[in-house]
N, C-alpha and C positions, 0 to 999 in steps of 0.2 A: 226473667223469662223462664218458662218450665219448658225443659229437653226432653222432647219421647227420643227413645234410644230405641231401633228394631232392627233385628237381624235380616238380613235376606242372602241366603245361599247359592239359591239359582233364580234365573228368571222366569223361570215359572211359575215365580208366586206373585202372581199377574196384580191383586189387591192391594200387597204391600208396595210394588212398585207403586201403583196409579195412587196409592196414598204419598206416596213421598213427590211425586210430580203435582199433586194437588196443591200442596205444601206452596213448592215452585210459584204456579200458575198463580197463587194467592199474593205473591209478595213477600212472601217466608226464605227463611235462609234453609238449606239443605246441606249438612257436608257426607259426602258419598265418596265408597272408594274408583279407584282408579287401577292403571297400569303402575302409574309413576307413582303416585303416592296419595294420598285422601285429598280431596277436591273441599270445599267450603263455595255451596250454591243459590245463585238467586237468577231470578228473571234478567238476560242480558239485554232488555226490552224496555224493562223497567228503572227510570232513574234511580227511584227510590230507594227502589230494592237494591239495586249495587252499592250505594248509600252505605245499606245497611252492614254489607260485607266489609267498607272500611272502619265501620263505628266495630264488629266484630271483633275484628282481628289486631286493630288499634296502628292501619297502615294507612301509609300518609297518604294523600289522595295525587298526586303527582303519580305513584306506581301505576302502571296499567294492569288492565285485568284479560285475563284469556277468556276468551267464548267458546264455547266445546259446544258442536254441534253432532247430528246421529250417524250425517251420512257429508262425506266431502261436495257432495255438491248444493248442501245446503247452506253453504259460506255466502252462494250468490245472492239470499234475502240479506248480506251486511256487511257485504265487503265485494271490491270489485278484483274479481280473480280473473287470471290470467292463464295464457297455453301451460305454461313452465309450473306454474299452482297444480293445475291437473295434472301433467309426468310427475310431481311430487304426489303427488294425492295417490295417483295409480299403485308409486312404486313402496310406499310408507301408510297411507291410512287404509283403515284405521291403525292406529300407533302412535306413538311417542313423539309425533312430533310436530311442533306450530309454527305456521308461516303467518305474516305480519304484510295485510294487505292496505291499500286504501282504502276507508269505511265507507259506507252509505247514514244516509239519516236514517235509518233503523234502529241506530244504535247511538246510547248515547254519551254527550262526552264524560260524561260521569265514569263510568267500565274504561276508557281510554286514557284514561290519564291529561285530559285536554288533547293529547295529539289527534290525528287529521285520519290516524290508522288504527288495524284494530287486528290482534292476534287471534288467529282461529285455528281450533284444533277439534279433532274426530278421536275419540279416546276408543282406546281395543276393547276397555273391560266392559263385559258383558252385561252387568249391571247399570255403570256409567250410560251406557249408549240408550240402555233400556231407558231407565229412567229420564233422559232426554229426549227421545222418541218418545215418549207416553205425553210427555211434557208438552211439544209439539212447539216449543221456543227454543233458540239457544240459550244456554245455559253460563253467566260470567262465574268461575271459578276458579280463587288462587287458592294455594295450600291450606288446610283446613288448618292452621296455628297459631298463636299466636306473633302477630309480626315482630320478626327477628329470631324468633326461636327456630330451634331443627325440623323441617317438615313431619307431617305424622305419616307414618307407613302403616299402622294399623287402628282400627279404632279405639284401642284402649287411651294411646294420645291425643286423638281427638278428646275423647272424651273429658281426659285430663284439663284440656284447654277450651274447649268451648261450650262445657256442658253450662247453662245459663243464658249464653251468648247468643245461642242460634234454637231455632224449631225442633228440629228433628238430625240426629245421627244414622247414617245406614252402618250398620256392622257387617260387610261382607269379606271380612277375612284380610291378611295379608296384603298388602302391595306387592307386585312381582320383583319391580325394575327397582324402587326403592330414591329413586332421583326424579330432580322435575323432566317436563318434555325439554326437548331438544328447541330453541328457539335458532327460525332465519328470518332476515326479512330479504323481499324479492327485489332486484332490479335487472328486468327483464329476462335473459336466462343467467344469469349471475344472481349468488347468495351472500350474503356477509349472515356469520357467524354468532348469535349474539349470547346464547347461552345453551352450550352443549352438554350433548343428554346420551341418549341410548342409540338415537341415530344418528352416526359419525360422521367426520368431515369427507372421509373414505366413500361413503355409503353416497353421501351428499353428492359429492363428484363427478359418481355415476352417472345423475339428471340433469344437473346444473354446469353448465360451460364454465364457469368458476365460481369456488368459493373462499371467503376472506374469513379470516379471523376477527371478527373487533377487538382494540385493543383495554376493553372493558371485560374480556375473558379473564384474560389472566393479570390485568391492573387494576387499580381503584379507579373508579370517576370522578371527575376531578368537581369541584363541587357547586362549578356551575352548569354543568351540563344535565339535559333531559336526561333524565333513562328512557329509553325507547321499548324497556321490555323488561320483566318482572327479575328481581332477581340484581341487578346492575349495579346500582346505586348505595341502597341502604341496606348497613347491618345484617345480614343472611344467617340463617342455619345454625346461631352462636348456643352453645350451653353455655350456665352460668359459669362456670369456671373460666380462665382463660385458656383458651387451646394454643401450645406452640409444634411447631410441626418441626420436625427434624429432616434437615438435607445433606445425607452425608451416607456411605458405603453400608452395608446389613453390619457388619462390623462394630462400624464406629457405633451407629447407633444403637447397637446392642450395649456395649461399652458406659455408652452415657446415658442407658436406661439404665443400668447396675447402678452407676454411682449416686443416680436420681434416687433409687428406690432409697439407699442408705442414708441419704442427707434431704427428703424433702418427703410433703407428705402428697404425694402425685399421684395418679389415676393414668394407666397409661393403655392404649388404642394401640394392639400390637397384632401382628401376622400368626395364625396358628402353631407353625414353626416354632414360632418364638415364646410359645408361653413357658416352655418346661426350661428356659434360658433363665427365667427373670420369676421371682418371685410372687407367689400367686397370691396378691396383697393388690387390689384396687386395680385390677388388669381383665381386659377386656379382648377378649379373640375378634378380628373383624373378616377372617377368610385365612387362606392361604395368598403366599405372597404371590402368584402370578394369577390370581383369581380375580381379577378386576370386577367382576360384575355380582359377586360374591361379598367383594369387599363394600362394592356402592350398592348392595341392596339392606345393608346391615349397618352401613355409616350413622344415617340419622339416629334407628334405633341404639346403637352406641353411643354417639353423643348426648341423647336423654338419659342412657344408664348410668353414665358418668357422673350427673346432675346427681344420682340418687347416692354417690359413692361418696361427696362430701371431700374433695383432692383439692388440693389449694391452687393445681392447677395440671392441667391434660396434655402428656406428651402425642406425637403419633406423628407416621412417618412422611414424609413430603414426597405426594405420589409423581408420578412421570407423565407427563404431557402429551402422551399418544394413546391415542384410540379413542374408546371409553374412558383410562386413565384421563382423559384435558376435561370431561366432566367430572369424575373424583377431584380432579385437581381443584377446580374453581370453585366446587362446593367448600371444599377442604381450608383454599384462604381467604372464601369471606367469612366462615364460621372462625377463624384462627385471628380476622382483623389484616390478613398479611402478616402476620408473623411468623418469622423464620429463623429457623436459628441454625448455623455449618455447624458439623459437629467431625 
């Protein structure tokens, strides 16, 4: 398949959007950026076409797919929302984050993964939104990359990964947030947890009478279980290297990043702080250490950098469980496999 690759800056360049939504409406794959991070698009209408998004990206068809639509109250052509969906919607979209309603036959079980539900999300970025409005369908898109790899934050990894694969590339610059959306699914005004993003459980609280954590945040799933939401189940976010994450005081870990450098040939994801610590041999700045959203907007594109460094295998620090940090975190131990190491 031949990839047109086009830039678009703003949304005022009305032709190349309605070119990229033509794409869409045709049954073509589209991957466009986002908030979170580069989207891989087709008609969420079309069985075919969402088809094609798992032959793309080479994911299993059990994962489900998100439908990004222009405006929150266009979920109602494909999903059955609820009071508690709107106070989210009010207080969060457009933004970062997907609720998991019950579907309508609009949509088909192909984008669902067979379940009965169907994840819908309003994306902030201005191009994103454009290009689906022009579209005038929603839109199924998961991470434009290859499945299992680290998401692409900008298009030069898309490009890496799907040039061949898909229609057309939008190049519109950077990803802000750097992480997927924030996943909940609703029951009634209560939320369960299923894969946290930029909007936090704190944030969540606010709307929702209560919110849970799935114990699929922060554990593997066990391996008969459904995944109910992208991101759960299989293999996430991994560079080829192996990643082991370090859980232990700035100290210690400093300590046995020294001895690593001297006895192994490692590639090491360290805090800004700490680069003039450790020798500047296959090391990677990912922020400052209380920079959380500094550090999850730069994660993936570190984890590809790493790829390029040739380490026999990736140190990096084992984040903390609050806030933003329980999204670094989760991203952090499925790319790592769960691996952990006290030090």
């Amino acid at each position: 398949m031949e990839t047109e690759i086009i830039v678009i800056s703003d949304v005022s360049e009305k032709e190349k959007i309605k070119k990229a939504a033509d794409v869409l409406r045709r049954g073509g794959l589209v991957a466009f950026p986002t908030e979170t991070v580069y989207g891989l698009g087709a008609n969420a209408t079309d069985e075919n076409a969402a088809k094609k998004i798992y032959a793309a990206k080479g994911r299993p068809s059990d994962n489900p797919l998100i439908i990004h639509v222009a405006d929150p109250a266009d979920a109602e052509k494909y999903a059955v929302t609820s009071e508690c969906y709107y106070r989210l919607a009010k207080a969060f979209m457009p933004g970062p984050l997907t609720v998991i309603l019950p579907k309508k036959e609009t949509i088909p079980a192909s984008v669902t993964g067979g379940l009965d539900s169907v994840a819908v999300r309003c994306p902030q970025h201005p191009i994103a939104n454009e290009i689906i409005r022009e579209c005038g369908v929603a839109i199924a898109a998961p991470s434009a990359n290859i499945s299992g790899s680290p998401s692409p934050t900008c298009a030069k990894h898309v490009i890496h990964d799907m040039t061949g694969r898909v229609d057309m590339i939008v190049d519109g610059g950077a990803s802000e947030i750097g992480l997927e959306s924030t996943i909940i699914k609703l029951d009634g005004n209560c939320a369960t947890l299923l894969r946290p993003g930029a909007i936090t459980c704190d944030a969540l609280s606010c709307v929702c009478e209560r919110v849970e954590i799935s114990h699929a945040v922060t554990e593997e799933l066990a391996a008969n279980e459904k995944p109910l939401s992208p991101g759960m189940k299989y293999r996430h976010y991994a560079p080829t290297s192996p990643l082991v994450l370090l859980d232990g005081d700035d100290d210690c870990v400093i300590s046995f990043l020294r001895r690593a450098q001297n006895r192994e040939h490692c590639t090491i994801l360290c805090y800004d702080e700490e680069a003039e610590l450790l020798r500047f041999e296959r090391l990677i700045p990912i922020g400052k250490r209380d920079d959380i959203a500094a550090q999850s907007a730069k994660l993936f594109s570190a984890l590809r950098e790493a790829d390029t460094l040739d380490g026999d295998v990736i140190y990096a620090h084992l984040p903390k469980k609050e806030g933003l940090g329980l999204a670094l975190y989760n991203r952090m131990i499925r790319a790592a496999a769960h691996t952990i190491k006290k030090v």
